[in-house]
N, C-alpha and C positions, 0 to 999 in steps of 0.2 A: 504494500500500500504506500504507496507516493504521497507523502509530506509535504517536501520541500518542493519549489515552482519557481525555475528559474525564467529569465526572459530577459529580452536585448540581442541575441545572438543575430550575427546576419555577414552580408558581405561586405567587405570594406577593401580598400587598395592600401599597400603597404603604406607605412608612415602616418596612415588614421588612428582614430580613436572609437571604442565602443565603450558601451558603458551595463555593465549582467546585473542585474536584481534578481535577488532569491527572497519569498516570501514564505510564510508557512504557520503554522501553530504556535502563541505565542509559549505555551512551553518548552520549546523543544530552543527557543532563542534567548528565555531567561535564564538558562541551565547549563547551556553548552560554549565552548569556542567552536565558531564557525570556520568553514574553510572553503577552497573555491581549487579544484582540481580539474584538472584536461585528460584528455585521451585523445591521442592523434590515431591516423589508422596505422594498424600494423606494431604499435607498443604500448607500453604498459601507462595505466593512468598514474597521473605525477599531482600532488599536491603543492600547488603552486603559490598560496597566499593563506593564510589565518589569522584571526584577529579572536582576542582571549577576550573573557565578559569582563577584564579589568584593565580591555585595550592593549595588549600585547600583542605585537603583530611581527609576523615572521613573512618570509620573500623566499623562494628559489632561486639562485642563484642566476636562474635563465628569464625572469622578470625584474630583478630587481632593479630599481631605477625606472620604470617604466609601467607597470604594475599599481594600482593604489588600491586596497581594502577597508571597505569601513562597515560598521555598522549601526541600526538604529533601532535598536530595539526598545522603546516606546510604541515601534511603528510595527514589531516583526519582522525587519529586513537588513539585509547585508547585500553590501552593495560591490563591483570588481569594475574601476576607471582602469582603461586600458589605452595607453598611447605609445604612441611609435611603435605598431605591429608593426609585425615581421611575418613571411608567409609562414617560416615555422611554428608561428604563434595557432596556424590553423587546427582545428580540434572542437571537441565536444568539450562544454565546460561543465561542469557538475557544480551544484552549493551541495555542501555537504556539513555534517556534525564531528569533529574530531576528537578522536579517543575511542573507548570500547567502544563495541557494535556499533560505527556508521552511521548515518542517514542519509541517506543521500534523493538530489530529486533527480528528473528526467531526462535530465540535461539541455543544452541549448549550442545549436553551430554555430562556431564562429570561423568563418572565411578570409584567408589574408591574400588577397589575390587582383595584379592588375583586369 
């Protein structure tokens, strides 16, 4: 049963900016650190951003600098600003729950392509 509800995903030409919203249950965002992971075709899904419910925020090393995560939970959302894509950056983006068992939602494509 799908949760979380990402959206924003689409096509954009290298050097743009997207912007993913994940909504869902308000408890599952007063309780958890959130996170925002990809999956390209052909490898493994990478956790790419999280942000702790006392604002601690980590980066991969292959976003950082370029990557922004925040959240608002008042609102139930976390949010992933993405500028200066890269085609690499192309993938299915997942919001997800970090730590034991997962949450993850349905994901959303994001396109990095002239």
């Amino acid at each position: 049963q799908v949760q979380l509800v990402e959206s924003g995903g689409g096509l954009v030409q290298p050097g743009g900016s997207l912007r993913l919203s994940c909504t869902g249950p308000r408890n599952i965002f007063i309780s958890n650190t959130m996170g925002w992971s990809r999956q390209a075709s052909g490898k493994e899904r990478e956790l790419v951003a999280s942000i702790s419910l006392g604002g601690n925020i980590k980066y991969s090393d292959s976003v950082k600098g370029r990557f922004t995560i925040s959240r608002d939970n008042a609102r139930n959302m976390v949010y992933l600003q993405m500028n200066a894509l890269k085609p690499e950056d192309t993938a299915v983006y997942y919001c997800n729950t970090v730590g034991y068992l997962p949450l993850w939602g349905q994901g959303t494509l994001v396109s990095v392509s002239y």
